[in-house]
C-alpha positions in Angstrom: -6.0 -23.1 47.9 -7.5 -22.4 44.4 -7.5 -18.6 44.9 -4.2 -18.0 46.3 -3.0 -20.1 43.5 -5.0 -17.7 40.9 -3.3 -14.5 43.7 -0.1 -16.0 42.5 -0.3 -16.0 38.6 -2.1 -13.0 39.1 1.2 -11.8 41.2 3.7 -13.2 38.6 1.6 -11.7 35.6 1.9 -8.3 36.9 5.6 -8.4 38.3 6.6 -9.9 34.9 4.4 -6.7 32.6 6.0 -4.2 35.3 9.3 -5.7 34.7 8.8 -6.0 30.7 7.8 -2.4 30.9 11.2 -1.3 33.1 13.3 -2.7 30.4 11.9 -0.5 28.3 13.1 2.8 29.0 11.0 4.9 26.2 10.0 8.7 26.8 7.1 8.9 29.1 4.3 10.4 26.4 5.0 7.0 24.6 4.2 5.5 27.8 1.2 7.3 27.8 0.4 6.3 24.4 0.7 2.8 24.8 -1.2 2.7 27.8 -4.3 4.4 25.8 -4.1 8.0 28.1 -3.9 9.8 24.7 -4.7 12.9 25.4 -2.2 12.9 28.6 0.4 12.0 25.6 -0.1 14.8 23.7 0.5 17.3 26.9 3.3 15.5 28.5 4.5 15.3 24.8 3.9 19.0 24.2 5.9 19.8 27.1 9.6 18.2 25.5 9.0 18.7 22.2 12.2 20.8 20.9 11.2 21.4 16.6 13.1 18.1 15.6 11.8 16.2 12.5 11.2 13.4 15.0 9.3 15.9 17.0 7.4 17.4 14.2 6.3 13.9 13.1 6.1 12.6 17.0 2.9 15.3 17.3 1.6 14.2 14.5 0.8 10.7 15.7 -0.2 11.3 18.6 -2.4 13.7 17.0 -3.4 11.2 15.3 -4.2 8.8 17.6 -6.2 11.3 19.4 -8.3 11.3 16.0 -6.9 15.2 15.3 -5.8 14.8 11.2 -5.4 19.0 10.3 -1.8 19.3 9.8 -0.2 22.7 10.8 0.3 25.2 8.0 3.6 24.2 6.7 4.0 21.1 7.6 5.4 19.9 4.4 7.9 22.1 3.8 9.2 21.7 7.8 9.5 18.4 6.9 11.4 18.4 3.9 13.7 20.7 5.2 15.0 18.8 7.9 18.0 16.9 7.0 17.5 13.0 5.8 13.9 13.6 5.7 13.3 11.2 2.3 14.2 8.3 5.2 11.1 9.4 7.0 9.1 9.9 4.5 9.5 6.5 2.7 8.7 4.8 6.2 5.3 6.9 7.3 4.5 7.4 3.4 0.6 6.0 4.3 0.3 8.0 7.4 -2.8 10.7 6.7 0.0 13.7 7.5 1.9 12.6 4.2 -0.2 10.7 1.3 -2.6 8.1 3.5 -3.3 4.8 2.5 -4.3 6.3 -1.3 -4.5 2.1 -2.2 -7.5 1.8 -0.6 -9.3 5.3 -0.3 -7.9 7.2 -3.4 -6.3 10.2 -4.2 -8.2 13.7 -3.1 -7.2 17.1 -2.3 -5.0 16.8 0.9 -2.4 14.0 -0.2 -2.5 15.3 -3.8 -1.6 18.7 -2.5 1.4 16.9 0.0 2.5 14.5 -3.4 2.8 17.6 -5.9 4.3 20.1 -2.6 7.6 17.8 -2.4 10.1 18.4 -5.3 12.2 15.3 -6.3 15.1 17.1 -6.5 15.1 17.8 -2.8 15.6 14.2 -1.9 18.8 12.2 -2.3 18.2 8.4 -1.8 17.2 7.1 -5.2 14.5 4.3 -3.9 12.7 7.1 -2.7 13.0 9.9 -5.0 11.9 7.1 -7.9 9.3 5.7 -5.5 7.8 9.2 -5.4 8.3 9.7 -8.8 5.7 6.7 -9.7 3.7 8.4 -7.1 3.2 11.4 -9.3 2.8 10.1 -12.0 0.0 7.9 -10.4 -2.2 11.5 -9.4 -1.5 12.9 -13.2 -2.8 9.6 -14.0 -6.0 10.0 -11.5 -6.3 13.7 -12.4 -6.6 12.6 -16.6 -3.7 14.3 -17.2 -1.7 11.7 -19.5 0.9 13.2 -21.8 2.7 14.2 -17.8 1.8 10.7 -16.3 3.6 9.2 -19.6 6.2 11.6 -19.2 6.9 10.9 -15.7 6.7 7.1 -15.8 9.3 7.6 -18.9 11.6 9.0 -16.7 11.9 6.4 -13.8 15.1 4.2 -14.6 13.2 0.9 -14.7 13.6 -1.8 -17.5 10.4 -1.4 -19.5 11.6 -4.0 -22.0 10.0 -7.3 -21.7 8.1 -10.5 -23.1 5.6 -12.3 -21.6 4.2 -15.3 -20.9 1.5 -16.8 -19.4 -1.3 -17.7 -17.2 0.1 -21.0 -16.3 -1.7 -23.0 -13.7 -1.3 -22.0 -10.2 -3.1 -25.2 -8.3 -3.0 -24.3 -4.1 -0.3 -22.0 -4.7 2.4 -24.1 -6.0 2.9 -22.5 -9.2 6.6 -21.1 -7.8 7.9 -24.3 -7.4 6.8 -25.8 -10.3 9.1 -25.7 -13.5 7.4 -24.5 -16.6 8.7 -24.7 -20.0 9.2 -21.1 -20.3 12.0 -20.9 -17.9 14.6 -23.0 -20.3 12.7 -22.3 -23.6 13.6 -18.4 -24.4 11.5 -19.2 -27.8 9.7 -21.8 -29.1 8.1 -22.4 -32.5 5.2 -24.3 -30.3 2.8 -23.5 -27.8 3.8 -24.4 -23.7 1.0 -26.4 -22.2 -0.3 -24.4 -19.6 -2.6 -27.1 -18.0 -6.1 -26.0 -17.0 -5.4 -22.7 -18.9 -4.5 -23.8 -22.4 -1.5 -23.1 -24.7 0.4 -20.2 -24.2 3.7 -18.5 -25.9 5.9 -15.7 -25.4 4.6 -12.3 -27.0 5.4 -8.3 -26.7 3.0 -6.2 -25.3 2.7 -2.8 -27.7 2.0 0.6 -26.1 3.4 -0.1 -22.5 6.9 0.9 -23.4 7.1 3.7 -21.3 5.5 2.3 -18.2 7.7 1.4 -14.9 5.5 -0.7 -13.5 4.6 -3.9 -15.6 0.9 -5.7 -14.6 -0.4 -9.0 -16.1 -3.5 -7.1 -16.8 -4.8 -9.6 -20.1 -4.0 -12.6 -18.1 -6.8 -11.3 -15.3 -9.6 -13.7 -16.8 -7.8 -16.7 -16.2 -7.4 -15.4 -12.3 -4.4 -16.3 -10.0 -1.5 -17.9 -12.2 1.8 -18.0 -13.3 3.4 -15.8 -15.3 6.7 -15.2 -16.7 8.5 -12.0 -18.2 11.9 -12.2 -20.0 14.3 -9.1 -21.1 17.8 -9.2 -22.5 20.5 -7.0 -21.2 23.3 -5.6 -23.1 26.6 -5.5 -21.1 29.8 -3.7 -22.4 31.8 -4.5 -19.6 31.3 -6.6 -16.6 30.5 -5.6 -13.4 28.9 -5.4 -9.9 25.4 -4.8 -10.4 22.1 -4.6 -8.1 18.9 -5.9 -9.4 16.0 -4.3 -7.6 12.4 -5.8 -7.3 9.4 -4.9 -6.8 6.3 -7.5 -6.9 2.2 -8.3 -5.8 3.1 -12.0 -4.9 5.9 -15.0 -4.7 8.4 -14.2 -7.3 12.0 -16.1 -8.6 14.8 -14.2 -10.9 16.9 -15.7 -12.8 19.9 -14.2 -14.3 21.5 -16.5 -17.3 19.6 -19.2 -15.7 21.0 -18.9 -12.6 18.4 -18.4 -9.6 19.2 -15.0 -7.9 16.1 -14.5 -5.9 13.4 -16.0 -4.6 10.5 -14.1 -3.0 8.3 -16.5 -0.6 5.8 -13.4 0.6 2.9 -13.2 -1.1 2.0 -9.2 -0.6 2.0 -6.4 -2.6 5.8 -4.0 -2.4 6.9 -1.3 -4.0 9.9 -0.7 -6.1 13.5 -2.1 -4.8 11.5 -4.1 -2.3 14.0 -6.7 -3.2 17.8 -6.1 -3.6 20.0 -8.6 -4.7 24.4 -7.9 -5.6 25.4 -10.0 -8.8 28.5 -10.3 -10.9 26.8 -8.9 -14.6 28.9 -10.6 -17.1 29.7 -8.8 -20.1 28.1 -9.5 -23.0 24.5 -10.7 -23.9 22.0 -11.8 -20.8 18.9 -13.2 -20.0 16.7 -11.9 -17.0 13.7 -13.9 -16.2 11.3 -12.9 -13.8 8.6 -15.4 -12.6 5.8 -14.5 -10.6 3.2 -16.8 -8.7 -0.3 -15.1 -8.0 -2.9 -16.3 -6.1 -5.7 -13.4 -6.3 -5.7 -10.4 -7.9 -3.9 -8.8 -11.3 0.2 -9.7 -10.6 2.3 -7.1 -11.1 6.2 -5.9 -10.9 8.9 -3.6 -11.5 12.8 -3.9 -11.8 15.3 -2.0 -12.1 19.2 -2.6 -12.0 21.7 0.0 -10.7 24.9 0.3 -8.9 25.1 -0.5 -5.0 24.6 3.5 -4.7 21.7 3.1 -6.7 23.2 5.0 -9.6 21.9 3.9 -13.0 23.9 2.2 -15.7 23.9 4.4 -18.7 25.7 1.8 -20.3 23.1 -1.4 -20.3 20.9 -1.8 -22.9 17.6 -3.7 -22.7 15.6 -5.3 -25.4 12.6 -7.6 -25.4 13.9 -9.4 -28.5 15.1 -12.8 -27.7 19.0 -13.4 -28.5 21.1 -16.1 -27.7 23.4 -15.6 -24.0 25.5 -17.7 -22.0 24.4 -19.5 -19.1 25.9 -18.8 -15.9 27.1 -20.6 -13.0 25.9 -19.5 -9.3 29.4 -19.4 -8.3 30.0 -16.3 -11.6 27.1 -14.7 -11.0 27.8 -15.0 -7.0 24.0 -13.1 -5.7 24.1 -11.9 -2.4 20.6 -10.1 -0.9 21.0 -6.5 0.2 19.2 -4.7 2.8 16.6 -2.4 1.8 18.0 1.1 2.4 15.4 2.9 4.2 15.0 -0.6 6.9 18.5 -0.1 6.8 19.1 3.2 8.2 16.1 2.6 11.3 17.7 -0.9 12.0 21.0 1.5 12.5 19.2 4.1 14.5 18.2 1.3 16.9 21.0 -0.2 17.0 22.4 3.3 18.7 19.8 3.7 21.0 17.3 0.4 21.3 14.7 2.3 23.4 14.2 5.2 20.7 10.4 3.9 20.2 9.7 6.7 17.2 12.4 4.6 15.5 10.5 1.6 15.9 7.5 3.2 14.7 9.3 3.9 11.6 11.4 0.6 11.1 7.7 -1.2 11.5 6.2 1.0 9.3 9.0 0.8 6.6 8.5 -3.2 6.8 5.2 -3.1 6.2 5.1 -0.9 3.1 6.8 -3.6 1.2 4.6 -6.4 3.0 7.4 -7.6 5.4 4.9 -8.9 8.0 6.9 -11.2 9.7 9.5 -9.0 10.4 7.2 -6.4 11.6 5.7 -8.7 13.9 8.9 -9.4 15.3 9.7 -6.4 16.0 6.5 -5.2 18.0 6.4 -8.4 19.9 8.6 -7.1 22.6 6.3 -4.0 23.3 3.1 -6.0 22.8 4.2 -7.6 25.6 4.8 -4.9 27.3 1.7 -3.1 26.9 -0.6 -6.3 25.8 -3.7 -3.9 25.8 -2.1 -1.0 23.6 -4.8 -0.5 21.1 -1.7 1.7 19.2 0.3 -1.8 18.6 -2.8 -3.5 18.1 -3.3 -1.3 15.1 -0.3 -2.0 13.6 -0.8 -5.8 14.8 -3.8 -5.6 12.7 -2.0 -4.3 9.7 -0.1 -6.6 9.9 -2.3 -10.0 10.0 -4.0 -8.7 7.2 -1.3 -8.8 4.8 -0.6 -12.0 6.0 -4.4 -12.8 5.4 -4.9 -14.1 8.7 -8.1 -11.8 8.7 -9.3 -14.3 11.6 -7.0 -12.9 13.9 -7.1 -9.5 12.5 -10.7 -9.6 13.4 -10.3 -10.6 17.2 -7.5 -7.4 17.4 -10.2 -5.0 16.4 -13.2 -6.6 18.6 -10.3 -6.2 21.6 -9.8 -2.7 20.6 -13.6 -2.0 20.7 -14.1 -3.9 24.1 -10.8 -2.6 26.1 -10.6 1.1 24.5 -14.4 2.1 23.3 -13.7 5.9 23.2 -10.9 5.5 20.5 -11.4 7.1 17.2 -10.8 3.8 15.6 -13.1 2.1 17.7 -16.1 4.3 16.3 -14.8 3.7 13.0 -14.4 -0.3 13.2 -18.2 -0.2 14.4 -19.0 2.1 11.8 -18.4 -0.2 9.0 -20.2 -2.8 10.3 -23.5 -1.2 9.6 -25.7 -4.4 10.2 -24.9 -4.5 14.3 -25.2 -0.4 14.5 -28.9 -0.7 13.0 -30.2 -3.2 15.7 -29.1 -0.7 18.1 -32.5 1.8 19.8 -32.7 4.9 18.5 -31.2 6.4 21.1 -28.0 4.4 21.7 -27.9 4.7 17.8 -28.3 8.8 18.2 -25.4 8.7 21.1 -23.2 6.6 19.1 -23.1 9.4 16.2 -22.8 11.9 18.5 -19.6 10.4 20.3 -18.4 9.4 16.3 -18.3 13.0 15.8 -17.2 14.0 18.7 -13.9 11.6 18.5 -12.2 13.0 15.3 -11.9 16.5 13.6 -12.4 14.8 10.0 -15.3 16.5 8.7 -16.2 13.6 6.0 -16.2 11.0 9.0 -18.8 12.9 10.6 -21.4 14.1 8.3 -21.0 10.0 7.5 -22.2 9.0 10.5 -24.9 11.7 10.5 -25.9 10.2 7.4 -26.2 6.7 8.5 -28.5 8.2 11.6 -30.6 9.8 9.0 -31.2 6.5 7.0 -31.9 4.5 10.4 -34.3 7.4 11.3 -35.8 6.7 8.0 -36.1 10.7 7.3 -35.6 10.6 3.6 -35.4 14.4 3.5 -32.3 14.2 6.0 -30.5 11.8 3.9 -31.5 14.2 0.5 -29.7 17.1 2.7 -26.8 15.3 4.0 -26.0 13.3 0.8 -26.0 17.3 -1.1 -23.4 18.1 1.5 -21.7 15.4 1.0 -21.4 15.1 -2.8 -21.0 18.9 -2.9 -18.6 19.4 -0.3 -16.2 16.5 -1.2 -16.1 15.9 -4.5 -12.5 15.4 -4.5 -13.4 12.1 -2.2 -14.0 9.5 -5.0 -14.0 6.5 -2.9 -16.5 7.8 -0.5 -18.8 8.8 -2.9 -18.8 6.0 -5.3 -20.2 4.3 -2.2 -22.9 6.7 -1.6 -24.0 6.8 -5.4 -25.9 3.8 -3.9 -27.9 5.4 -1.9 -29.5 8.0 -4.3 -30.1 4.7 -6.7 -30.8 2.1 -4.5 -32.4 4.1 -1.5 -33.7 7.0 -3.1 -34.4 5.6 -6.3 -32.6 8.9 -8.2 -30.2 7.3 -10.8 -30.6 10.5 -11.9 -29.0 11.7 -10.0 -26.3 9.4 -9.4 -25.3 9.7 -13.0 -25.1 13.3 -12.6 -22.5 12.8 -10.3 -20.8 10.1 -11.9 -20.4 11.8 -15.6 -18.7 14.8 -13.4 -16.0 12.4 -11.5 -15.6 11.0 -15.5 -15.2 14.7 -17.1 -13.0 15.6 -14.4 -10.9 12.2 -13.2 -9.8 9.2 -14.6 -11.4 6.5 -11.9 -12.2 3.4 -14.3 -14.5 2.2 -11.1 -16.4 5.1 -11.5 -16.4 4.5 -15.5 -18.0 1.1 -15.0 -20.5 2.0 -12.5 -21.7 5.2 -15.1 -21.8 2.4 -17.8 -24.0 0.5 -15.7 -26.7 2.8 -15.3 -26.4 3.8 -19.0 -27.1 0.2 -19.6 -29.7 0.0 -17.3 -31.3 2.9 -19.1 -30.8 1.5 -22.6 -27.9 3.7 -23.1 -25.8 1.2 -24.7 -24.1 3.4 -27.5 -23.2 6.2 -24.9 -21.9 2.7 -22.7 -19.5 1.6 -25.1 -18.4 5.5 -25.8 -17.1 5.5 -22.6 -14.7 3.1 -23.0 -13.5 3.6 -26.4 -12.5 7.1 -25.4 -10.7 5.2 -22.4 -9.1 2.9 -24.7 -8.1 5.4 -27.4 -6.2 7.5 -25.0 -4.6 4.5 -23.3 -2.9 3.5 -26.3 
């Protein structure tokens, strides 16, 4: 009786996928996809594709996912050819075709050569020609080039006049929704008790008056906190007004004391994450922004504009307190607007709900600014469709981490390595976890490299796992060779060899060498990782004047 009670669920289970999957009547090489046949994608795929910018892009992921990264020649300028193009772009901005996910692994050749290869005057929608803008100015930053990072960080219409306050205690995160003195006080001729952190006062921060972005970088020692920046806005005339946010954790405006937004996601956005339609009264007004941060240096960036995104060339912003009158809620009458990029895929599937590139995009333009929940909403439907894609799994993944549920983050990418093992990203999740690949026989260890390199056409994935076989064949030669090609061949990688630099000290025992390498990255880049590790070993050799040097010509050029 048990078993034709398990045929039954087993019956129900099925009929219920097959039907899930009927209802969704995608294109057949993202059926293929989602079912892991990969490379059956890419030739079904190849068969329809017609030269459309969702065709162009289309190959590229499922290049992708069958672990093929080398563009075509081109490809940038196809792309920004096509017509509404910035939409794209904005949505798969971390995809390895455009700029990757330059966050975590840096800024090298291929996505500095796709950031500095798309003119901002080529693209229309301001959010994304200003988000692009920062972008820039982030590689002239990396590439020590100052006087154009400061000149392109000047130029992005964001309110760069502001006092601060701050840390104030953030106990188990309920720092938003506890009222601190500096939301009513504008001045004060006495300290705010800050609790576990001291006293505190507003104060201007000199030399950042050109910078878009604003981070809480001096208030790092005191950890996660509350912090509070205040800026007054000169009005000639009132009007309809959009104040656009961008944040690293739980935030609150305030606009003439009057609460206009309140940000309960604690993840890291970028600019106009947030966009909120106010009344701006004429006149002198306050803007306070509050943000709660649990980890990490807090961070954010506003900007005010007109619904079209047009900037005000009327408003005037100083940092200088000066008296303004409050507001009501019912004056000042905030209503949240949609972000403009989730906007126009949330249109495109409203026209055609089974366009699954759409979705691809939409999920992908929610997660940029953090917007987990949202993105999880909006895969559920196909992860029950295809409960075994390890494509949604990845962006499942994604997606508990920003939320920090790394627990369940975890499981996704053991399932991925148990139901798919011949996925790129398989190889790559067993990669980093070193310890298990080194109790592995010589010769599973020596097949596992070989199928590693055989599952992706990135170069510097490759000689990585040959590298790791060398050190777990203990040929120190091997890893001499392979770490020369390495270091040699892919300078432009920072993040890859700043973690390698460990093996010539703490393998090879060449600091030496290491230093070499690190005074070249310091000559040629500005990587203030990089700048700490080579004051390290300077230190460790009794270096200490040629230590501090390094900083103080950081520091000098900084200010």
């Amino acid at each position: 009786m048990r078993f034709y009670r398990l045929l039954l669920v087993a019956f129900v289970f099925s009929a219920t996928c097959s039907q899930a999957q009927e209802n969704k009547k995608i294109d057949s090489y993202w059926q293929l996809l989602l079912k892991n046949q990969r490379q059956e994608a890419q030739v079904k795929f190849q068969k329809k594709n017609k030269g459309s910018l969702p065709d162009i892009l289309t190959n590229e992921i499922i290049a992708n996912e069958n672990g093929k990264f080398t563009a075509a020649d081109g490809f940038i300028e196809n792309v920004i050819s096509q017509p509404d193009f910035e939409y794209y772009l904005y949505a798969l901005w971390n995809q390895s075709f455009f700029f990757d996910s330059y966050l975590s692994t840096g800024f090298n050749r291929k996505n500095i050569s796709n950031i500095n290869d798309i003119p901002l005057d080529r693209i229309k929608n301001a959010t994304v020609k200003e988000s692009l803008r920062y972008l820039k100015s982030a590689v002239a930053q990396h590439s020590d080039d100052w006087g154009t990072y400061d000149q392109l960080n000047n130029a992005i219409p964001a309110i760069k006049a502001w006092q601060f306050c701050g840390s104030f205690e953030n106990l188990n995160g309920s720092g938003l929704a506890t009222e601190y003195a500096p939301e009513k006080n504008v001045t004060s001729t006495t300290d705010f008790n800050a609790n576990s952190n001291g006293f505190v006062n507003w104060y201007d921060q000199r030399g950042r008056e050109k910078d878009a972005y604003q981070y809480y970088s001096n208030h790092s020692e005191y950890g996660g906190g509350v912090n509070y920046a205040q800026t007054f806005i000169t009005n000639p005339t009132a009007k309809k007004a959009v104040v656009r946010l961008g944040s690293s954790s739980f935030a609150r405006m305030w606009l003439n004391d009057v609460l206009i937004y309140e940000n309960t996601n604690d993840g890291i956005t970028d600019m106009d994450a947030y966009n909120v339609l106010v009344n701006l009264p004429s006149g002198n007004n306050r803007l306070l922004v509050k943000s709660a941060d649990q980890s990490g240096i807090s961070y954010f960036i506003v900007r005010i504009t007109d619904e079209e995104g047009n900037v005000f060339n009327d408003l005037k912003y100083n940092a200088a307190p000066s008296a303004y009158k409050k507001s009501s809620i019912e004056a000042i009458a905030p209503k949240e607007l949609p972000h403009s990029v989730e906007d126009f895929f949330q249109n495109k599937l409203k026209q055609n709900p089974n366009n699954f590139f759409n979705t691809v995009c939409l999920v992908s333009a929610y997660l940029r600014n953090s917007k987990f929940n949202e993105a999880k909403e909006t895969l559920q439907p196909w992860v029950d469709a295809y409960p075994e894609s390890s494509f949604l799994r990845k962006y499942l993944i994604e997606c508990y981490t920003k939320e920090k549920d790394y627990t369940s983050a975890k499981e996704l990418q053991k399932n991925i390595e148990s139901d798919d093992e011949r996925y790129y990203l398989s190889y790559i999740y067993r990669f980093e976890d070193s310890r298990e690949l080194f109790k592995l026989p010589l010769p599973e260890f020596e097949e596992f490299v070989e199928e590693f390199a055989a599952s992706t056409d990135m170069d510097i994935l490759k000689k990585s796992a040959q590298l790791l076989l060398n050190i777990r064949q203990e040929d120190k030669s091997a890893v001499k060779e392979t770490l020369k090609t390495i270091t040699e061949d892919y300078k432009d990688q920072l993040s890859v060899l700043k973690v390698y630099l460990n093996i010539y000290s703490a393998y090879l025992n060449e600091d030496d060498k290491a230093i070499k390498i690190l005074e070249e990255i310091d000559d040629t880049y500005f990587d203030y990782g990089a700048l700490k590790s080579l004051a390290g070993f300077y230190n460790k050799q009794d270096r200490k004047k040629e230590a501090l040097a390094l900083f103080e010509k950081r520091y000098n050029l900084v200010d």
